[in-house]
N, C-alpha and C positions, 0 to 999 in steps of 0.2 A: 448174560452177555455184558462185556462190561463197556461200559461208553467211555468214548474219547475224553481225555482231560478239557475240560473250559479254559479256551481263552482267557488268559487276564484282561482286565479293563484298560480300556488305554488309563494312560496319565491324564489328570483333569489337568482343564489351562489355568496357566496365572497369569495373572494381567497385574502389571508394573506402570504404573501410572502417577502423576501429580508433577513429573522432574521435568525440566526443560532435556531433549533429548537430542545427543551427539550422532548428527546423519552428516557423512562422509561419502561420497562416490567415486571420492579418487582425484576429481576438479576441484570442486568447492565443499564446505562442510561450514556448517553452522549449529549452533546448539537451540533447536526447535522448540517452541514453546506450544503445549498440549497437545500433547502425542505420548502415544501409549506404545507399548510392547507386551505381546502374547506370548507368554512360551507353552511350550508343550513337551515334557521330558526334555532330554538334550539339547533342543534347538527352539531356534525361532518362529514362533506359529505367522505372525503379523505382525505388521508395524503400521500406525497411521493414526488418525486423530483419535483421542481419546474417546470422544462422545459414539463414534461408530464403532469402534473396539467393544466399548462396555455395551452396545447394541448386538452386535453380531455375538458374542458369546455372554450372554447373562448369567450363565451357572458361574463364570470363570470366580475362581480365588483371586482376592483384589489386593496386593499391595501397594498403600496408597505412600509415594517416596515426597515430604515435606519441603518440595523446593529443592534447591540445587543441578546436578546434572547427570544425567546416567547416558552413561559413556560404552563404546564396548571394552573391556579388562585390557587393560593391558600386560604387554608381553614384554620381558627381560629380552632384550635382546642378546646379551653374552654378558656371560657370570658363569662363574665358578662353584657349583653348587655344593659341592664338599668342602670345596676351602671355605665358604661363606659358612658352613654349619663347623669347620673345626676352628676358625676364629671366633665362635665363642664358647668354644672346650678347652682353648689354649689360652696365652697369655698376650696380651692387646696390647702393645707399641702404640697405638697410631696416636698422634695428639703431644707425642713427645716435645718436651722444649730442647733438649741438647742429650749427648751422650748420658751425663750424670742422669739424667731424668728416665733413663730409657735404663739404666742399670738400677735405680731404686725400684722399679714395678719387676727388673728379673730376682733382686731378690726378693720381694716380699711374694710373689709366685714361688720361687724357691723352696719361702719357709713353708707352704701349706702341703706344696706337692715335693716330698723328700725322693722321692726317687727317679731314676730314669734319665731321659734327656732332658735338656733344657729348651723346650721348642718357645716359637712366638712369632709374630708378625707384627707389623704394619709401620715400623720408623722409616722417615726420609729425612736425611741428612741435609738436605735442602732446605729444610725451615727449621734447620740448629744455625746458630751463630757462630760463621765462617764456614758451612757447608758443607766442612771435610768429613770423610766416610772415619766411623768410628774404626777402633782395632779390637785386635784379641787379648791385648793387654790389659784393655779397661774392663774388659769381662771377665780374668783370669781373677782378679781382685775378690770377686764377690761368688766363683762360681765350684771354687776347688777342682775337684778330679771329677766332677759329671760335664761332658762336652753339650756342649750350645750351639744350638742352628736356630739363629732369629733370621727370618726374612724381611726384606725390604717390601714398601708396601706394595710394588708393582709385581712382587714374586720373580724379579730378574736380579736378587742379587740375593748374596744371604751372607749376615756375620757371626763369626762362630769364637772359637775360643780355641785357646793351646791344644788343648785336650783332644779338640776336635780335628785340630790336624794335624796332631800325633795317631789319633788314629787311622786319619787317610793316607799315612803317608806323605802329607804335603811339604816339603822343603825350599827351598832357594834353588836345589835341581829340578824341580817337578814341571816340565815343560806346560805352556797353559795348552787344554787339554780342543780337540775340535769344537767350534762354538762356542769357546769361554774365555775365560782372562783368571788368572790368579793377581790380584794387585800386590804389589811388591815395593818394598820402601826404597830409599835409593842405595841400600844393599842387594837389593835383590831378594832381600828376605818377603815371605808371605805378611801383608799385614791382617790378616784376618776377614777381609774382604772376600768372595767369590762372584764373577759377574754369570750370569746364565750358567754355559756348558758345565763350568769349573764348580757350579753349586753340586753336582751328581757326585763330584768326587766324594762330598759328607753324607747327601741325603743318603745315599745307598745303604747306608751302614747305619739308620736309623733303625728300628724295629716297625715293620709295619703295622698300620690299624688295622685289627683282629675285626672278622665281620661283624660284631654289635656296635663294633666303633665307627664304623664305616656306616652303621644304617643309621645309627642316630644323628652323623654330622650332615648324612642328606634331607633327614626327617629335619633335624634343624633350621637346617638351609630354605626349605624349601615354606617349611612354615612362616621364618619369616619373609621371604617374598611374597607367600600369599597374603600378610598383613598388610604389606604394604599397595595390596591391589593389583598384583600380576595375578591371571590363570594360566600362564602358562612362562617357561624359560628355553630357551639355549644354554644347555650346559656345555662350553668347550673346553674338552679335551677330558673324556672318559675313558680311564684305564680299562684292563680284561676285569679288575675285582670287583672294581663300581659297576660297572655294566652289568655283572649277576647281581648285586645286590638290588639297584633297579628293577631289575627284572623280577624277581623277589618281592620285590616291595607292589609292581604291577600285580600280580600275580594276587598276589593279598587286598586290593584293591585299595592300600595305603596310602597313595600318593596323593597330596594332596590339592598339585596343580599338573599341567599338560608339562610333559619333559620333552623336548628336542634335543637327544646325545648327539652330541659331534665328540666321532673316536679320537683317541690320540693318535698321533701318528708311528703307529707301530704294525710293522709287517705282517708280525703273527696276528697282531687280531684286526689287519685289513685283510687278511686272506680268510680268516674265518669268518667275518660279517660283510665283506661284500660281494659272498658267492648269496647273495638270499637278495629277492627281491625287496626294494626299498619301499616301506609302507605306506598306502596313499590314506587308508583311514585317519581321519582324525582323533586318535585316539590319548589315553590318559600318558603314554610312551613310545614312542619308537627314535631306530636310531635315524639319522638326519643325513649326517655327512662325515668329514674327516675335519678334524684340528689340524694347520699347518705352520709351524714356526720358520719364518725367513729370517727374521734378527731379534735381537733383544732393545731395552725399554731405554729410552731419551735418557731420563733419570739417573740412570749407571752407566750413562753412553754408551748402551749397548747398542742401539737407533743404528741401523747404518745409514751414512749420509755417502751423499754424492760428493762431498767434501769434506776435510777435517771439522772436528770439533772445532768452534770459536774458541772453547776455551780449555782444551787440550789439543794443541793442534797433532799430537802427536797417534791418535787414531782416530777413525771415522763410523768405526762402531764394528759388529759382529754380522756376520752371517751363522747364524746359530743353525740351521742347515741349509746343507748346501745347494743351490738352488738347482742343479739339474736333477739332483734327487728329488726335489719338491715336484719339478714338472713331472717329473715321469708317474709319481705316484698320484699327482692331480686328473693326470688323462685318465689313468687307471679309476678314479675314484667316479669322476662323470662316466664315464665305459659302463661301470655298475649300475648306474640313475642316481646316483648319489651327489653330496653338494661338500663340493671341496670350500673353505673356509681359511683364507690364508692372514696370518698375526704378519701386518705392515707396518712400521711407526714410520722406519725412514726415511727421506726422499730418496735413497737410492732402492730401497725395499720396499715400497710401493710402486716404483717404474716397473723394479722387475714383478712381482706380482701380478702385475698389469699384463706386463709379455708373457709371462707365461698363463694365464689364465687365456689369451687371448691365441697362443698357440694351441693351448689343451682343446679349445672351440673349433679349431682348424679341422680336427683332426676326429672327434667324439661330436656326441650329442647329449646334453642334460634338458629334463623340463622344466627344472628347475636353476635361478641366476645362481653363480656362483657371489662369493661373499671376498672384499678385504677387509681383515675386523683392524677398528682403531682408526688407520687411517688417517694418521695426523700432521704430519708431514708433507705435505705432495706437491709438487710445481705446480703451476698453472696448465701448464701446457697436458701434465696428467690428471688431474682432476675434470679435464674435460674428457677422458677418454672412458670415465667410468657409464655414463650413460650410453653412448655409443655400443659399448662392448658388452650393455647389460649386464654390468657387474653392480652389486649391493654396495655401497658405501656402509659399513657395522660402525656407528662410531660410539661414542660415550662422554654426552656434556660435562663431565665434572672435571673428566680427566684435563679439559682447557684449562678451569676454572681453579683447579690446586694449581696445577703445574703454571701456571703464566709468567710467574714475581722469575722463574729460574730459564724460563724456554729462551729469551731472548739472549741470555749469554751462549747458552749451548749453539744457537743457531747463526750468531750476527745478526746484522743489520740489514746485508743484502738480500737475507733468505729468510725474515724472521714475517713475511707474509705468508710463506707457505703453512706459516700452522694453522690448523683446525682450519679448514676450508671448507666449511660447511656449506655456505649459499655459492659457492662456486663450482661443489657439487651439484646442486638444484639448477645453477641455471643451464649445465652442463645436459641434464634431464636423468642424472643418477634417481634411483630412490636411498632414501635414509633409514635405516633403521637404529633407534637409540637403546642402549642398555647401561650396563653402570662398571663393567668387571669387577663386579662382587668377588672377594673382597677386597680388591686395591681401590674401591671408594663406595661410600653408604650407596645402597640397591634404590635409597627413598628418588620416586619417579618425580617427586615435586619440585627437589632441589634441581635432580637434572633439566625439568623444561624452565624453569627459572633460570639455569645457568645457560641453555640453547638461545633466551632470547635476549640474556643480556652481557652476556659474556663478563659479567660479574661475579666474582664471590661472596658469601653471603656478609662481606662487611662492606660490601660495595667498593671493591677493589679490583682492577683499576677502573676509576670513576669514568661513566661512559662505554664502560668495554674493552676487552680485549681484541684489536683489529675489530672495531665495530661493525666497519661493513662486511662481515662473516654470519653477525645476526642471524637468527629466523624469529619470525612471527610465533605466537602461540599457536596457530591451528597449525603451522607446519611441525612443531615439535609436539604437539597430541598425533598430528597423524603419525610422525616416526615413529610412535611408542607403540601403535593400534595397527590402520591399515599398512604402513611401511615395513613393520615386522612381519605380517601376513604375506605381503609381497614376498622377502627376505626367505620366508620358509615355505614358498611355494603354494600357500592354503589359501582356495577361495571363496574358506565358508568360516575363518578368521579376521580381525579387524575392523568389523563394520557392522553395524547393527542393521539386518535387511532380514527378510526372510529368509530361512531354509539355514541361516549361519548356525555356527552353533551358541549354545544359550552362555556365554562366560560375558558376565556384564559386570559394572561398577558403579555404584551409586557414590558422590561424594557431593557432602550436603550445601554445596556456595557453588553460584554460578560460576563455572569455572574460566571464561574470558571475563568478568570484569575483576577480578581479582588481580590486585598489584603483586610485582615478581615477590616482595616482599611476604604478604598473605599465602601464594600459592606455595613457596618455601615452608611455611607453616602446616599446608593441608594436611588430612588424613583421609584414608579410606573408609568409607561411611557404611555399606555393605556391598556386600561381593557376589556373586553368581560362575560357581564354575559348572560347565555342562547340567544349567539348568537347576544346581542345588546349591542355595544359601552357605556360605563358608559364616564359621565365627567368628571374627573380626575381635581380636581385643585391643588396639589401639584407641588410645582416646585423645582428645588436644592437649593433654598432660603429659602424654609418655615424650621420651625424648629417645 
């Protein structure tokens, strides 16, 4: 006769103790001096004073953390996880001093990699001397008969070369295309710029990443998030290819932090992923919700404003789509259970964002809040509507903190309070959730709550702040990164160290509120805990 298989043993407990400990309830949060955490496999066994901890479970494995703070992990709130893993398999722009600067790193890219396109990311022509968008002319020079698609760092423009729109067909007839702008000199000739829409005309005609290219820029991606102390991301806007490959990579139990896919917005595969019930597991992937584009990025005036550019008065930005297309596939996507996610910069693309999110509610039901990611732009009068309406505020300290020296031309005078309104959101009663748009700026979670409470860049620019009173506190940018992201994705065993959560913690070795904005811009992630197992951290205070 043969006997049943034996039960495995459970998981023995660890017990994590020695760290001052990050307890948040949503009111107040303070970082707790001895107090321990249990875990138990995946999750959180106990929490509470260390001396009764190590009394109640004596067998437990004890790791003793030397000071500092153990936090729950924080969460990417939105990034780009392929782009962040293929900008650094491509050629890296960002950091450029001027045109010339930004064509000496395409050729010496060039000389190594002789074939193919010419790809790259990350120049903003806003911190070259005089601002102006490079051409295809100053690319032609260096780049002969292989066509060039460098992106800007926002990923809402891209500059290419002759080559490149000789092959699209691009001319001084080529009307600019729905959602985009061809820039054109005062012939009306292409200067080699593309804003949004008008980028599809080249990228199309790029060769796509064949799937090992595709696994390794999310293995990339994702590793380095995990260094820097996320367990988990929002990845917005997954294609049909990435979305298997994830899958793929679940499957093989390769991932090495929690994924939240937000789809791109494409028909064909909102019909095929939101006939399936939306996953409430917390598990290592599921998909989340939809990516939704209403305009393009301040940067390349693609923002739509409620008013002309200050400093082009002769447009007001893009609707990169069309906004009743957007409503109608937002109801659809709450209808599902699923969490529509709309890209806002401008004050006229967050009003409407707002309307229609607040129509789709009329009409559906989600259990989860809907999202405007960015959110930088907004009147007053709508920045109070985001709490009301139970809408996420998604925004991203850094993007204040580059962008500040150039926002006040694009905006004027009269409207250049509506950026980044962060405490106007809070007092509104929105929640915050912070991320970084990996990669249109470094994913490191240090710089950003450094840049949330001083509205400073890291040279201390502008001195005092940008719009200071926008400020937050340190405990209110840890929560945006922890419980605000939890909030944001509907999980209420995410963001807070309590029982029964799950086990994704962060140790980082300096109490982490007395540290000056200056030191916490320095931090690094000391060790990690996702779903209960130690990640390996290779960051140290040397890596840059």
């Amino acid at each position: 006769m043969l006997m049943p298989p034996m039960a495995p043993p459970p998981p023995s407990v660890v017990l994590l103790t020695g760290a001052d400990l990050w307890l948040d309830d949503g009111c107040a949060a303070e970082a707790r001096p001895s107090q321990a955490v249990a875990l138990r496999g995946p999750r959180i066994l106990a929490v509470g004073p260390a001396g009764r901890l190590l009394k109640r479970f004596p067998n437990a494995s004890i790791v003793e953390l030397k000071g500092g703070t153990l936090l729950p992990a924080f969460t990417e709130g939105h990034a780009h996880v392929g782009g962040l893993g293929i900008s650094k398999l491509e050629m890296d722009l960002s950091g450029t001093k001027d045109a010339g600067d930004a064509i000496e790193r395409v050729k010496a890219w060039s000389a190594l990699h002789e074939r193919g396109w010419l790809k790259g990311r990350g120049w903003d022509q806003n911190h070259w001397p005089g601002k102006a968008f490079p051409t295809a002319f100053e690319l032609d020079a260096i780049s002969g008969n292989r066509p060039a698609f460098l992106s800007r760092v926002d990923g809402h423009a891209a500059w290419v070369n002759t080559t490149a729109l000789r092959l699209a067909g691009i001319s001084a007839t080529t009307a600019d295309p729905e959602g985009g702008r061809i820039v054109r000199d005062a012939k009306g000739n292409p200067t080699g710029i593309l804003v949004d829409g008008a980028m599809d005309l080249v990228s199309k005609l790029i060769p796509p990443p064949t799937e090992t290219e595709r696994r390794e820029a999310l293995l990339v991606g994702l590793k380095q998030l995990q260094q820097q102390g996320f367990a988990a991301v929002a990845d917005m806007g997954v294609g049909l290819e990435e979305l298997a490959t994830y899958r793929a990579l679940a499957r093989e139990k390769a991932l090495p932090i929690r994924v939240f896919a937000y789809l791109s917005h494409d028909q064909k595969l909102l019909r095929q992923e939101l006939k399936h019930p939306r996953p409430q597991s917390t598990a290592f992937f599921q998909v989340q919700g939809v990516k939704f584009y209403l305009d393009g990025a301040l940067g390349s005036r693609g923002a739509r404003l409620n008013r002309p550019y200050s400093d082009e008065p002769a447009t007001s930005g893009l609707w990169v789509t069309e906004p009743g297309k957007v409503l109608r596939d937002v109801a659809i996507t709450m209808a599902a259970g699923y969490q529509p996610a709309i890209h806002a910069i401008g004050d006229a693309a967050n009003r409407k964002a707002l309307d229609i999110l607040e129509a789709a509610k009329k009409i559906t039901r989600t259990s989860i809040p809907p999202r405007i990611e960015h959110a930088q732009i907004v009147a007053a009068r709508d920045a109070s509507r985001f709490g009301p309406l139970g809408i996420i505020a998604s925004v991203q300290p850094v993007h204040c903190t580059s962008d500040h020296a150039w926002t006040p031309a694009r905006l004027g005078a009269d409207r250049i309070h509506e950026a980044f309104p962060w405490r106007n959101f809070l007092l509104g009663g929105a929640t915050l959730a912070f991320g970084s748009d990996a990669p249109v700026e470094d994913p490191n979670p240090y710089i950003a709550l450094a840049a949330a409470e001083t509205r400073e860049d890291p040279e201390n620019d502008p001195p005092g702040g940008f719009l200071p009173d926008q400020k937050l506190t340190r405990t209110e940018a840890l929560r945006a990164y922890t419980l605000g992201n939890a909030k944001a994705l509907g999980r209420q065993d995410m963001g807070r160290i309590r029982k029964g959560a799950v086990a994704d913690l962060l140790w980082v070795s300096a109490p982490i509120l007395a540290l000056s904005p200056a030191q916490l811009r320095g931090l690094k992630a000391g060790r990690l805990w996702v779903n209960g197992v130690e990640a390996t951290l290779t960051l140290t205070s040397s890596d840059h």
